[in-house]
N, C-alpha and C positions, 0 to 999 in steps of 0.2 A: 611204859614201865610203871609199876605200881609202889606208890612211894608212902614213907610216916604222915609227911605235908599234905599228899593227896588225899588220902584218906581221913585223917585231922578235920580236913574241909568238909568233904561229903559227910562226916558226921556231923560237922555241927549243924550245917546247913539241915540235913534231917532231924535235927533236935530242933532246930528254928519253925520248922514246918510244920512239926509233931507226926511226922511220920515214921521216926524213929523205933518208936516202940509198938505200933500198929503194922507197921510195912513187914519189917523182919521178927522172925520168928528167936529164941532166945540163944541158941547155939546159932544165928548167925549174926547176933548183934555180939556175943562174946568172941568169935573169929576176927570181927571187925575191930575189937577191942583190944585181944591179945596180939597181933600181928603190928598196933601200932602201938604196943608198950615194947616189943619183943626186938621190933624187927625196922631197920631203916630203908631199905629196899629188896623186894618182895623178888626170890630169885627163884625161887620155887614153881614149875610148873603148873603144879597141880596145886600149888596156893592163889595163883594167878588166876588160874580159873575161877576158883573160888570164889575169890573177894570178886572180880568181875561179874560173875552171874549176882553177888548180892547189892554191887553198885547198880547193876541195872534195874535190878528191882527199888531201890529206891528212885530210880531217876522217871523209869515208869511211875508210881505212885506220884510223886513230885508233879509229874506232866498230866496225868488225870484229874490233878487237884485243881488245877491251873483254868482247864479246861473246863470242868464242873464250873467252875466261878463264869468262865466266859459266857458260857449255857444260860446261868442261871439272871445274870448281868443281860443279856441279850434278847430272849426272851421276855423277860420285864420290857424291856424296850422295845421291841416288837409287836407286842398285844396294845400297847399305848398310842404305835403308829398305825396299826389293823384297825383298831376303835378310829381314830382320825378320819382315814383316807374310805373308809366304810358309810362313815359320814359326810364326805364329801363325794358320795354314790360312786365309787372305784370297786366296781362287784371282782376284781380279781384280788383285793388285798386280802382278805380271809386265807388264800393260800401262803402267805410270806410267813405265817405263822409255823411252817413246815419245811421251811428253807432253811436248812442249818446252817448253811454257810452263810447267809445272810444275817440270820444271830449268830455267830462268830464274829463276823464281821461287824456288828453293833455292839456286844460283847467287848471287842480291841477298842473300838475307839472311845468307848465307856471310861473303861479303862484305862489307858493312856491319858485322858482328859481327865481325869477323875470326878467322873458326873457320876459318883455310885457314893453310897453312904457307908460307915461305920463297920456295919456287920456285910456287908455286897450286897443290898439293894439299891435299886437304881434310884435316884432322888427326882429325876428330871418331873 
């Protein structure tokens, strides 16, 4: 059920992230805006739909943001260990630079740890 509160939320949280006014387009940030002046719980079918196809869009955005960080966090961290183990003559590290999930995975724990700096580069 799509509520005043729930939607309260998912804007701000997209105003926190600035994806607000980059994600959605203007008639659906105004949808999203008159339904929670207007309306306490969203009975409406076809309002339903609505607001759902626009939360998803924000929560894809949200989730690609996320993800770009891990990339770009992981990555950094990855060409630092490729240089290393390169140098200690390991002729297969040159490929971990093309392992995504392996910088995703250096990406998280970056993160989690917070060995990344200010703006999301990696400080290690």
């Amino acid at each position: 059920m799509v509520t005043r509160q729930g939607l309260m939320k998912i804007r701000a949280k997209a105003l926190r992230r600035r994806v607000w006014f980059t994600a959605l387009s203007r008639v659906e940030r105004c949808i999203v805006d008159l339904t929670i002046r207007c309306v306490e719980k969203v009975r409406s079918p076809v309002l339903v739909k609505t607001i759902l196809n626009v939360i998803n869009k924000i929560l894809k955005t949200l989730e690609s943001g996320f993800l770009k960080k891990l990339n770009r966090v992981g990555s950094a961290i990855v060409e630092k260990i490729c240089r290393i183990a390169l140098g200690w003559g390991n002729r297969n590290a040159s490929s971990w630079k093309h392992d995504s999930g392996f910088i995703i995975f250096l990406g998280i724990n970056a993160v989690n740890s917070g060995d990344f700096g200010i703006h999301g580069g990696y400080v290690g």
